[in-house]
C-alpha positions as CSV (number, residue, x, y, z in Angstrom):
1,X,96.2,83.0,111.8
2,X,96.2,86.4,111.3
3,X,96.0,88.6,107.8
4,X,95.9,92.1,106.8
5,X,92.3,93.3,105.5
6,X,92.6,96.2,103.3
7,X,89.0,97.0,104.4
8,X,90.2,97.9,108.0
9,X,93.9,98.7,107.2
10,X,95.0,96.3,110.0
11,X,96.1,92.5,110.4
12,X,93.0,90.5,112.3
13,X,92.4,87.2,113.7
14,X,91.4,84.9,110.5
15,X,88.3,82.6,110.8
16,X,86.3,80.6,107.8
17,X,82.4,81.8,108.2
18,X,81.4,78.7,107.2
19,X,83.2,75.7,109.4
20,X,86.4,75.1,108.1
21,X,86.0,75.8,104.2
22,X,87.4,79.2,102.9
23,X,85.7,80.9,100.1
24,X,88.2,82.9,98.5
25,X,88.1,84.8,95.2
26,X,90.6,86.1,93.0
27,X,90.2,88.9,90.3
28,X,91.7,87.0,87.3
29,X,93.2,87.8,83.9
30,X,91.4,90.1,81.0
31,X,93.1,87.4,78.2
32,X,93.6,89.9,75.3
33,X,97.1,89.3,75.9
34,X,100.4,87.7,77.6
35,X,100.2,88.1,81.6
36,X,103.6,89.7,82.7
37,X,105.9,88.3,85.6
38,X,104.2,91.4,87.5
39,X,100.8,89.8,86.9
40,X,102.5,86.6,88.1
41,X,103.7,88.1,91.5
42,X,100.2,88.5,92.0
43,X,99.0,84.9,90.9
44,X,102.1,83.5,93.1
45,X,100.2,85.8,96.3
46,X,97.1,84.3,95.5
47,X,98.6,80.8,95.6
48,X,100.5,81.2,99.0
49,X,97.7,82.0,100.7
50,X,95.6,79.0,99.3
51,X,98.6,76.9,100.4
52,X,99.1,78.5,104.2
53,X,95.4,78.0,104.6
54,X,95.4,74.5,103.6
55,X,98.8,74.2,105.7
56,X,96.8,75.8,108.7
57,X,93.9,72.4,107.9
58,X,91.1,74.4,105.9
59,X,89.9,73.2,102.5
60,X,89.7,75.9,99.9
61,X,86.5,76.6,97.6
62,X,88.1,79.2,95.2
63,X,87.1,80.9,92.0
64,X,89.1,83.1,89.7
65,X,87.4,84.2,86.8
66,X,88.4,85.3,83.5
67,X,87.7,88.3,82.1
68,X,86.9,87.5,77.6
69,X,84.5,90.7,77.6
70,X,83.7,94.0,79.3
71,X,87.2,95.1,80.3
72,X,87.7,98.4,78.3
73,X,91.0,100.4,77.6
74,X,90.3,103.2,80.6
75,X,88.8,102.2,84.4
76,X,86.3,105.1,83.9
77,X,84.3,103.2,81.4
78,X,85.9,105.2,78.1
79,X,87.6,103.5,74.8
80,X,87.6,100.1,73.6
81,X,86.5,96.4,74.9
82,X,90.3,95.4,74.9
83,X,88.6,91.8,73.2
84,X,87.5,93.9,70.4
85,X,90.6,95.8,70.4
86,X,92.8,92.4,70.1
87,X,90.6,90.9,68.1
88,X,90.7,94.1,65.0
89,X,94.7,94.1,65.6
90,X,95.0,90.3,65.1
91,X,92.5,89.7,62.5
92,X,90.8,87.0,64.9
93,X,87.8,86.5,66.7
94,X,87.4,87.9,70.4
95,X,87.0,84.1,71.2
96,X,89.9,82.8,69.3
97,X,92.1,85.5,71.2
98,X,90.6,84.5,74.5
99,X,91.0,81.2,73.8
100,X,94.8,81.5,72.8
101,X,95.3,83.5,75.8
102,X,93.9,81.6,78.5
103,X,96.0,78.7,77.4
104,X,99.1,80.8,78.2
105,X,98.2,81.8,81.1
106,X,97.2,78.5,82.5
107,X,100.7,77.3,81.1
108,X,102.5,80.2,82.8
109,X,100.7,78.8,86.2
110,X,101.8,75.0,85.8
111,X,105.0,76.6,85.0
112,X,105.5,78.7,88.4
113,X,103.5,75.8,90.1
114,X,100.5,77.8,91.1
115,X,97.7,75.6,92.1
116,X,94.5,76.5,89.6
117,X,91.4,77.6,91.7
118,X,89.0,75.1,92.0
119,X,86.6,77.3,89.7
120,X,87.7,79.7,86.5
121,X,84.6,80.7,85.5
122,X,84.5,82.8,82.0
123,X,82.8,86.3,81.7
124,X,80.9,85.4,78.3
125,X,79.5,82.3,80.3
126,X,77.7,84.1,83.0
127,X,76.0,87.2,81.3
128,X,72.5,85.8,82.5
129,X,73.7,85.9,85.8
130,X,75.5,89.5,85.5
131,X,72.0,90.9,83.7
132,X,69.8,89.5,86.8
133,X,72.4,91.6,88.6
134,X,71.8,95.0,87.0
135,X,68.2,94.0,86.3
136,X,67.9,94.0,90.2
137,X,70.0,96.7,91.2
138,X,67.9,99.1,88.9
139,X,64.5,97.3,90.3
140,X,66.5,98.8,93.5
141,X,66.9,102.4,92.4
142,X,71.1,101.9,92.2
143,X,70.9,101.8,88.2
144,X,70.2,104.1,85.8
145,X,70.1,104.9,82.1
146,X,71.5,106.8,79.8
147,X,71.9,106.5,75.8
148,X,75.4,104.5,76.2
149,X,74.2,102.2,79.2
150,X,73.2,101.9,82.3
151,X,75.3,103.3,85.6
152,X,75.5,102.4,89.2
153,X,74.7,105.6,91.0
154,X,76.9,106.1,93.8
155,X,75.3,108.0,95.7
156,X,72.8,105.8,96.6
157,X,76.1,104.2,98.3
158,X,77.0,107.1,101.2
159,X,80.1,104.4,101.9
160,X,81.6,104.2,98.7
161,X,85.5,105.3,99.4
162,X,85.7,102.8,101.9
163,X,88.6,100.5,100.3
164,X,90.8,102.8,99.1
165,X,89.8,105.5,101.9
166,X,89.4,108.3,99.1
167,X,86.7,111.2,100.2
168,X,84.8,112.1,97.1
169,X,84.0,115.3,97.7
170,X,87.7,116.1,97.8
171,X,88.0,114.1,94.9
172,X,85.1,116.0,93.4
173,X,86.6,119.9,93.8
174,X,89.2,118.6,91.6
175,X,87.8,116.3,89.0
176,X,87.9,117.4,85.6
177,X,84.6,117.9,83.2
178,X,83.7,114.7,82.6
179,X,83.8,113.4,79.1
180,X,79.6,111.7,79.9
181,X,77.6,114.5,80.9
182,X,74.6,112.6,81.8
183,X,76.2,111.1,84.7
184,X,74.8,112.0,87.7
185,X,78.5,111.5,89.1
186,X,81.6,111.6,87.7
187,X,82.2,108.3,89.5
188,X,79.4,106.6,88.7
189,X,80.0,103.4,87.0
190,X,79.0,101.2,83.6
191,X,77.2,97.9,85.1
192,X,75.7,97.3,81.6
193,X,76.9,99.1,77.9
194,X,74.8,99.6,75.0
195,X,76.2,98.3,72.4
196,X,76.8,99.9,69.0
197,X,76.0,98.0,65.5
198,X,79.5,97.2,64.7
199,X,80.6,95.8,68.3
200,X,81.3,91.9,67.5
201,X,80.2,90.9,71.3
202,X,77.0,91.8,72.2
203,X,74.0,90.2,74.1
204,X,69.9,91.2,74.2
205,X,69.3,92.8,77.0
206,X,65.7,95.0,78.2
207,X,68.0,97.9,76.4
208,X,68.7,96.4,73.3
209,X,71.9,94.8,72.4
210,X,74.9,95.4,75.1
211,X,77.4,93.6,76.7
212,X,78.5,93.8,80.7
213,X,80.6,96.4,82.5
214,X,84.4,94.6,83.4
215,X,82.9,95.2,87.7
216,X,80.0,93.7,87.2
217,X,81.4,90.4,86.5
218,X,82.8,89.9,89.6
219,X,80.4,90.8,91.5
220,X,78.0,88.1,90.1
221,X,79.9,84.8,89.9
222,X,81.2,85.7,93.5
223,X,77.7,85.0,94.4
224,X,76.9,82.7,91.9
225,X,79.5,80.3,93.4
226,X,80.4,81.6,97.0
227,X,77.3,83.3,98.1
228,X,76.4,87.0,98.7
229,X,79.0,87.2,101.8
230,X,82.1,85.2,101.5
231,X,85.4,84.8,103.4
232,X,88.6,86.2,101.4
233,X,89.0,88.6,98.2
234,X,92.1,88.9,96.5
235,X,94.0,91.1,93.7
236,X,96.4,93.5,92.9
237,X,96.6,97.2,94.8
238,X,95.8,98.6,91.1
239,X,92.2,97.1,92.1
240,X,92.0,99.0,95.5
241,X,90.5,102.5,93.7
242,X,88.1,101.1,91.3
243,X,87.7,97.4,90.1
244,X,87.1,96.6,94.0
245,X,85.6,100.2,95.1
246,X,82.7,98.9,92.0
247,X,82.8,95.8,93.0
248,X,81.7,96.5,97.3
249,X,79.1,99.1,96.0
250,X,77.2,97.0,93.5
251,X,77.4,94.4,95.7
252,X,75.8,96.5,98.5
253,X,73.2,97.6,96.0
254,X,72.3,94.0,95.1
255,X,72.1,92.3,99.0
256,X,72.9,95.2,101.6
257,X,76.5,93.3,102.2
258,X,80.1,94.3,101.7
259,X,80.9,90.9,99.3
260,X,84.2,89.9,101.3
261,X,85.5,89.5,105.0
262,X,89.0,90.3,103.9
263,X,90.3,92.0,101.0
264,X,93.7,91.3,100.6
265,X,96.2,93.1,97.9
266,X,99.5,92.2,96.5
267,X,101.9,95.2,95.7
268,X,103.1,96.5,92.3
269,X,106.6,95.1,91.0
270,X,108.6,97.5,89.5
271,X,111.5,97.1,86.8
272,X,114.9,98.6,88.2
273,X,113.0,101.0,90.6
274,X,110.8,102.1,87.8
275,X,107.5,101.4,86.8
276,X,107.0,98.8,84.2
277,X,104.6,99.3,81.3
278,X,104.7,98.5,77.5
279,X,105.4,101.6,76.3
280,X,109.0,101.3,78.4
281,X,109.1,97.5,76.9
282,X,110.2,96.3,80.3
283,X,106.5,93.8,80.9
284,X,108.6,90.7,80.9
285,X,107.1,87.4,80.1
286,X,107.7,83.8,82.0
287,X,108.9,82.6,78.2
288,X,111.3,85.7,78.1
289,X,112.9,84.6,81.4
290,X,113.3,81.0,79.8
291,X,115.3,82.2,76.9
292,X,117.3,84.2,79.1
293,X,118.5,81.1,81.5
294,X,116.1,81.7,84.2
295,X,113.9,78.9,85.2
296,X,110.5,79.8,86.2
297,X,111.1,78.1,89.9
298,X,114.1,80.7,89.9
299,X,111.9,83.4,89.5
300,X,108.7,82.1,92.3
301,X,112.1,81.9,94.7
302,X,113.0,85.5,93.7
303,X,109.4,86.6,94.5
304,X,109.2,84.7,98.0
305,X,111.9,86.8,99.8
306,X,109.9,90.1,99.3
307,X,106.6,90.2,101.1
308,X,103.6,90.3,99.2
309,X,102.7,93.9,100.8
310,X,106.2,95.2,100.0
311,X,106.8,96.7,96.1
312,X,109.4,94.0,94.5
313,X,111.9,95.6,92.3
314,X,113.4,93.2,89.5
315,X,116.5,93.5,88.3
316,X,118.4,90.8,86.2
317,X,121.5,91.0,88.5
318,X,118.2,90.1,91.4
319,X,117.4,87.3,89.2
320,X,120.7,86.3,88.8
321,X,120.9,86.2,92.7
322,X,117.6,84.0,93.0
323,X,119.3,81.7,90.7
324,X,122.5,81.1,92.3
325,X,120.2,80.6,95.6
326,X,118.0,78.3,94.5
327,X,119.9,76.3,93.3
328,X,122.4,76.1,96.8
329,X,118.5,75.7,98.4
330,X,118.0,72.5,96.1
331,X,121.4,71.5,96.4
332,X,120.9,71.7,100.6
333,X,117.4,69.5,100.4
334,X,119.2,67.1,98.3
335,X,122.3,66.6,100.5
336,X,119.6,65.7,103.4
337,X,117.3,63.7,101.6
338,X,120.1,60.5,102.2
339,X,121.5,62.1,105.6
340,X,122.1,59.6,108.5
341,X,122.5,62.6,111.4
342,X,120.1,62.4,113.7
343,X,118.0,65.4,115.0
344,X,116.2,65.9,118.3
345,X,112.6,66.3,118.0
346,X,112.8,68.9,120.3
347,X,114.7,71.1,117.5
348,X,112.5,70.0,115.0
349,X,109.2,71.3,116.8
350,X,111.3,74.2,117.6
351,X,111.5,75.1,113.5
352,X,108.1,74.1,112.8
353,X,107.1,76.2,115.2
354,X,109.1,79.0,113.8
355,X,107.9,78.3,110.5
356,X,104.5,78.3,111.5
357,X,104.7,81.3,112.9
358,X,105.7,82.9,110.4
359,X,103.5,81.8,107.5
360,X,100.5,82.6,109.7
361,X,101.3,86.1,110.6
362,X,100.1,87.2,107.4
363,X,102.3,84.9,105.0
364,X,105.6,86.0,106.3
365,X,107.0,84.3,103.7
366,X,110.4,85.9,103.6
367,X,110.6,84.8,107.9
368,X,109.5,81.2,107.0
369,X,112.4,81.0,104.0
370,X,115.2,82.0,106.8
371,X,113.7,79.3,108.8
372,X,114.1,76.6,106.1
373,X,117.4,78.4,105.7
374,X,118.2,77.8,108.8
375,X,117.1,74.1,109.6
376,X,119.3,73.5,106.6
377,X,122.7,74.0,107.8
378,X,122.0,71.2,110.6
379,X,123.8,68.0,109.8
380,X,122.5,65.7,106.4
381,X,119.2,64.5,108.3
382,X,116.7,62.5,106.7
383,X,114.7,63.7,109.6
384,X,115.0,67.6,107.8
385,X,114.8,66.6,104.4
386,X,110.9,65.6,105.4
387,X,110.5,68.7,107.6
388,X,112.0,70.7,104.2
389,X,109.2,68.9,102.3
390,X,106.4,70.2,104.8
391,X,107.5,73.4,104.3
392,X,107.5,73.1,100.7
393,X,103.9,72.8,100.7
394,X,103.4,76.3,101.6
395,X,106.7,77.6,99.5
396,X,105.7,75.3,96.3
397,X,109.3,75.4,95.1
398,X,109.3,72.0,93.8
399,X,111.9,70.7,96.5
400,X,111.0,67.3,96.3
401,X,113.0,67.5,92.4
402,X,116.0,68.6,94.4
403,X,119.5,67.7,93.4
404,X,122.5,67.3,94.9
405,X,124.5,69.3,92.1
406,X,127.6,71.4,92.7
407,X,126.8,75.1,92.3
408,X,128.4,77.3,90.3
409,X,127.6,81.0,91.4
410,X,127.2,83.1,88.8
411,X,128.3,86.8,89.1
412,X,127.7,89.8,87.2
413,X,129.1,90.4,84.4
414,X,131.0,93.5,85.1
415,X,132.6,91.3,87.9
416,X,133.7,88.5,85.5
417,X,135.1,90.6,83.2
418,X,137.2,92.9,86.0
419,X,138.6,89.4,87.1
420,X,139.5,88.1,83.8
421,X,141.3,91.4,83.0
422,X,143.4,90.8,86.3
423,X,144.0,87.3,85.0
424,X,145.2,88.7,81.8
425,X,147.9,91.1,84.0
426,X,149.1,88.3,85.7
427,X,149.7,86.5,82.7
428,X,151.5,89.6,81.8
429,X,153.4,90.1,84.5
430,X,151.9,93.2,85.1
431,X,151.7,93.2,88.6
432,X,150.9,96.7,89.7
433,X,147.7,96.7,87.3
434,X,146.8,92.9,88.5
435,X,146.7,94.5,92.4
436,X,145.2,97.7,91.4
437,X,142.0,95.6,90.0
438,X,142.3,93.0,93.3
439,X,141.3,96.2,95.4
440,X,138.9,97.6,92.9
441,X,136.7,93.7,93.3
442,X,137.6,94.2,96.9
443,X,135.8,97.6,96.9
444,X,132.9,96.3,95.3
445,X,132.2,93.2,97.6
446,X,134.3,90.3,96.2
447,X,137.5,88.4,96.8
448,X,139.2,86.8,94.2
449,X,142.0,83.6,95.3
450,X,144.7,82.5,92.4
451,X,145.2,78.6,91.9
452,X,146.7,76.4,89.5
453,X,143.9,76.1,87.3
454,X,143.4,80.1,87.2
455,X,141.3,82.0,90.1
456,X,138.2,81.4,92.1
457,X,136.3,84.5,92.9
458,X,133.3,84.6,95.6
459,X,131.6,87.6,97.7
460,X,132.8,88.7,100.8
């Protein structure tokens, strides 16, 4: 099994370091608020790979924690706690926002039938743990303080940069003043804040009353729960610069070890080749795509036939797409799940092997879905319908629900409406205008056949 490290920037061989158990960890959710479907690609990564690896006959120890404290508005330690923040704006308490939150988010997961880690530690639960951590790495001469907190001084870490292969001295020419002149560095880093009198969520500390910096989390219950050196990282590429930067250093601090084996990333999704953000009100929510007629199985399809190191651009008409395909997909499994045909068992090794291939060349995912596509358009086998299933436990598309439904493909509207208007001309008579918008559906990919009960219109 090979996968891409980030750390060395190529695929390598995959082996547990301890027998065949994987420690993995996932950077989970700050729960001030809803987790977008971009958040989700990320959670969907996360769950692939915990599937291929029990696929491949490892057992999984996994922890994802979540993040009800120390996550402030800007990466360079500036602005809010976004708990306080979402607490002030919603008149509740940081842990009655949390609280809500995390409910969601574990909904959203059932929903897209990611598999919970086996551990989801909270940040508010562990600050005993995270002050040992600072406690030591200033013991250690890698913490400092100033009036606002204490700071993980980076040079003390000639390696820092490693990750995200930034030189800081490049980085340095250019930086701005910083806003926190006594930092030794601009890029040194909160591990621990001070806290002021009016801050709701705050903890006694050897400094007085503070609360954690967002890295320092990590970095604790990672060891807390998988040791000082474990097998697999994972995250988003927005973590690359900073969150897991932070995380590597402090961890170096604390035992002389890089944390992780692998770091692995999944990549941004964007909305119609655009970024999505708030502010452009395009940060759409599983829920959303429920109202809108797209079930959230639809969607984990639509995010399977992109690569998780490949940017995913949604579009509706995408989803729309996904849609019409699972749905043939389903329809396929069903037709086989009652199939006589036989099938040799030479052609069946021959797709498992594909398959296989695939998912363990760093989840080719897209590769293993052609497979299945494949193996599908054999004759109804009962024989495939099992292979389909054993496949399934990598995709985790829910094909043992399948149903053997007619499918209606759904097109976009523009289409549907340049097909009912050439209806309408017919109906007319009007047969110059009924042609002239045949060839304009023709030029834009579709065919459209007249019958008795109107027209049938499919892509070419």
């Amino acid at each position: 099994m090979k996968l891409y490290n980030t750390l060395t920037r190529k695929k390598e061989e995959f082996a547990p370091l301890d027998g065949k158990t994987v420690r993995m960890y996932s950077c989970g959710p700050t729960v001030y608020n809803f987790a977008h479907i971009g958040n989700m690609r990320t959670y969907i990564f996360m769950d692939i790979l915990r599937r291929t690896l029990r696929y491949e006959g490892y057992k999984v120890k996994g922890v994802m924690n979540i993040t009800d404290v120390g996550h402030l508005l800007s990466d360079a330690d500036e602005g809010e706690d976004k708990m306080e923040k979402a607490a002030k704006e919603q008149r509740k308490s940081p842990y009655e926002i949390a609280d809500f939150y995390t409910k969601v988010f574990f909904d959203d997961l059932k929903k897209l039938n990611i598999g919970k880690p086996e551990l989801t530690p909270k940040a508010t639960e562990h600050i005993r743990e995270m002050l040992d951590f600072v406690y030591a790495l200033c013991e250690k001469g890698y913490g400092y303080e100033t009036s606002d907190g204490i700071y993980f001084d980076i040079s003390k870490f000639p390696a820092y940069g490693q990750l995200s292969g930034i030189n800081l001295e490049d980085q340095k020419a250019g930086a701005r003043v910083e806003v926190n002149d006594e930092k030794r560095s601009p890029f040194d880093f909160a591990i621990w804040k001070k806290a002021p009198k009016e801050h709701i969520m705050q903890w006694d500390s050897r400094w007085g009353k503070g609360y954690p910096g967002w890295h320092i989390e990590c970095s604790a219950m990672s060891k807390k729960y998988l040791g000082e050196v474990f097998d697999i990282h994972t995250g988003g590429v927005d973590h690359i610069p900073i969150h897991h930067e932070n995380e590597i250093a402090q961890s170096y601090g604390y035992s002389g070890k890089n944390p992780a084996k692998f770091w692995m990333h999944g990549e941004f999704m964007l909305v119609n080749n655009g970024k999505m953000s708030k502010k452009l009100g395009n940060t759409y929510l599983v829920s959303q795509l429920e109202e809108m007629g797209y079930s959230p199985m639809c969607f984990r399809y639509f995010c399977l036939n992109t690569h998780y190191r490949k940017k995913l651009n949604f579009t509706f008409e995408g989803m729309d797409g996904a849609k019409t395909a699972y749905a043939r997909l389903c329809a396929l499994v069903a037709k086989h799940r009652e199939g006589e045909n036989d099938v040799s068992d030479e052609k069946l090794a021959a797709y498992r092997k594909e398959f296989e291939e695939d998912v363990t060349d760093d989840l080719n995912v897209p590769g293993a879905m052609g497979v299945l596509w494949t193996m599908l358009k054999e004759p109804a086998s009962r024989k495939i319908y099992a292979l389909a299933l054993e496949m399934d436990k990598v995709f985790g598309l829910k094909l043992d629900e399948a149903k053997a439904e007619e499918v209606k493909e759904e097109f976009p509207a523009e289409i549907t409406a340049i097909a009912n208007e050439r209806a309408a001309a017919r109906a007319a008579k009007d047969w110059g205008k009924s042609d002239e918008l045949r060839a304009k559906l023709d030029e834009l990919g579709y065919a459209v056949k007249d019958t008795k009960e109107g027209y049938t219109l499919t892509r070419k």
